[in-house]
ChimeraX commands (.cxc) that place a marker at each C-alpha (Angstrom):
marker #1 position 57.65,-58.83,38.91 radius 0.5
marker #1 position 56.40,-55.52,38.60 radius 0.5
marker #1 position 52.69,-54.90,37.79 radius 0.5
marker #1 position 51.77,-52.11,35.31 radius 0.5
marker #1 position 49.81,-50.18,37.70 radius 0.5
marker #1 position 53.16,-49.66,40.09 radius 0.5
marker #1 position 55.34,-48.74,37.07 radius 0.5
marker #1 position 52.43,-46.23,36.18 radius 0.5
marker #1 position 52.09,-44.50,39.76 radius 0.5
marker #1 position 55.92,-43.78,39.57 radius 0.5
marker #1 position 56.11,-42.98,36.19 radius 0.5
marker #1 position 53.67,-39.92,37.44 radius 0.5
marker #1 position 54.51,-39.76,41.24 radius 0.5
marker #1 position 58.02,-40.08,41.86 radius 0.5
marker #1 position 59.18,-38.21,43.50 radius 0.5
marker #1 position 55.53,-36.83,44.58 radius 0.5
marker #1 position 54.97,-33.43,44.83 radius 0.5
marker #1 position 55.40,-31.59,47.77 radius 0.5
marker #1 position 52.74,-30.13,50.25 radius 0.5
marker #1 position 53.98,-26.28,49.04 radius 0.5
marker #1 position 53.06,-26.69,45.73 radius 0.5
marker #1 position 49.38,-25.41,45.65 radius 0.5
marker #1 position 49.48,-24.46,41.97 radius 0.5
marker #1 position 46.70,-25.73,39.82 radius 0.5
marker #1 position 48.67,-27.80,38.00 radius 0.5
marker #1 position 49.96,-29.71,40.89 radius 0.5
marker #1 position 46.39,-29.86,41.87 radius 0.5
marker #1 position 45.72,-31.67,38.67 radius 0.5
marker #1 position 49.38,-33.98,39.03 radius 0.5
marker #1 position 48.09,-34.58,42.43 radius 0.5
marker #1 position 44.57,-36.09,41.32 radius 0.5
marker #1 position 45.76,-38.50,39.13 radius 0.5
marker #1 position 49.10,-39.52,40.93 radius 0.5
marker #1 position 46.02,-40.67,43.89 radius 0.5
marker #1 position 44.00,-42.62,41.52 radius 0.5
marker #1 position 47.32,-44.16,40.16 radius 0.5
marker #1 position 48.28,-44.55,43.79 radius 0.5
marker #1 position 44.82,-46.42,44.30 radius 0.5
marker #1 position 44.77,-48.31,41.37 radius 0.5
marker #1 position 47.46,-50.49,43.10 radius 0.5
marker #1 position 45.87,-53.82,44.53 radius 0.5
marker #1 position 47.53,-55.11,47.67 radius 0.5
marker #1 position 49.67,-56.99,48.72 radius 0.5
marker #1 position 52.59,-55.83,46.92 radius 0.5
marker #1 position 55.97,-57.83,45.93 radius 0.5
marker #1 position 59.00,-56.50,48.27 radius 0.5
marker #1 position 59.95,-55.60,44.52 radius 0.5
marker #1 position 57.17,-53.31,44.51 radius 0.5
marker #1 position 57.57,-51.78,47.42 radius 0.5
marker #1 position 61.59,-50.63,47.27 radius 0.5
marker #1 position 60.41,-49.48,43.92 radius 0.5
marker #1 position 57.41,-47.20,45.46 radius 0.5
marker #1 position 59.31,-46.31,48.75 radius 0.5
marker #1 position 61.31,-44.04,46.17 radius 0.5
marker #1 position 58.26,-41.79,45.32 radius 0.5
marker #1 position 57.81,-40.53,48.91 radius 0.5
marker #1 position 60.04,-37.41,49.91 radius 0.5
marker #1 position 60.06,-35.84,53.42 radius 0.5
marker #1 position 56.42,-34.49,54.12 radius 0.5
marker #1 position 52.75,-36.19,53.82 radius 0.5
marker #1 position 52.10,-34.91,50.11 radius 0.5
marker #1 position 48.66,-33.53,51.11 radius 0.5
marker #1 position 47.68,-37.28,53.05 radius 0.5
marker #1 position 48.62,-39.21,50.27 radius 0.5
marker #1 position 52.08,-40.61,51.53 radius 0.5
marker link #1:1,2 radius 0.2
marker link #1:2,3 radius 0.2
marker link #1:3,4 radius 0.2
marker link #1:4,5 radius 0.2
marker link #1:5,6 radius 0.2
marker link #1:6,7 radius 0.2
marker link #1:7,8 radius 0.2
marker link #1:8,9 radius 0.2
marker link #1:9,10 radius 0.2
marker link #1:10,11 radius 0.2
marker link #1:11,12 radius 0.2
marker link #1:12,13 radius 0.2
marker link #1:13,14 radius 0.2
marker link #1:14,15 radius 0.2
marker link #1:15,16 radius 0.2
marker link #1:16,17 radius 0.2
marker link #1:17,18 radius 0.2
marker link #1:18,19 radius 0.2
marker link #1:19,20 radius 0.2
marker link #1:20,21 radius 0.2
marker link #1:21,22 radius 0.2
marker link #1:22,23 radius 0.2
marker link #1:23,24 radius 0.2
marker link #1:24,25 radius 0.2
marker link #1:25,26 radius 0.2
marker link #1:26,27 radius 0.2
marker link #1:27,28 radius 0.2
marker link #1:28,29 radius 0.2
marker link #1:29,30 radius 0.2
marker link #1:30,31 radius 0.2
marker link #1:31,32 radius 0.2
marker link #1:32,33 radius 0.2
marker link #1:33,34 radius 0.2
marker link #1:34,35 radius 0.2
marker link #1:35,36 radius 0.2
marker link #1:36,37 radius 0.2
marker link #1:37,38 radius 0.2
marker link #1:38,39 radius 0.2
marker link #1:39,40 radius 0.2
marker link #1:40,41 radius 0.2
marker link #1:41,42 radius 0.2
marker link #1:42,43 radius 0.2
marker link #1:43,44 radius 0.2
marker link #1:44,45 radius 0.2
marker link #1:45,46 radius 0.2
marker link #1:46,47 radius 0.2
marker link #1:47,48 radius 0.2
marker link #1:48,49 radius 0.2
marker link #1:49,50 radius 0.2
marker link #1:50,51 radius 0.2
marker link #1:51,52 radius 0.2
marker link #1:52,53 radius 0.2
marker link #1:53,54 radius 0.2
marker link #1:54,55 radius 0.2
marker link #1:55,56 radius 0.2
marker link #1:56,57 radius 0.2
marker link #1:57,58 radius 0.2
marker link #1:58,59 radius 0.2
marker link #1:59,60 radius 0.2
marker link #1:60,61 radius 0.2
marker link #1:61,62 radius 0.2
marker link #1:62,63 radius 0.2
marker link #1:63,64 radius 0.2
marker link #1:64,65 radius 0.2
view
């Protein structure tokens, strides 16, 4: 099972944005993809976390990965 708050933080965060992009509206993208991000409760399902292992792309995302 999926919870709602996973399905939300990739619906906005997948793939997340990467550290180059210092444009405004990432800036904006960014804030709520990290309140999405902590809105998750731990532990997650191994369901949940193939599903979120898909959002994160080759550098740190500004800390967040």
């Amino acid at each position: 099972m999926i919870r709602d708050q996973v399905r939300e933080f990739v619906r906005l965060g997948c793939p997340l944005p990467s550290e180059q992009d210092n444009s405004e509206e990432g800036d904006e993208a960014f804030d709520e993809m990290e309140r999405a991000l902590h809105a998750i409760e731990k532990p997650v399902t191994d369901e949940e976390a193939l599903l979120l292992v898909t959002c994160f792309g080759d550098d740190d995302c500004f800390g967040l990965a």
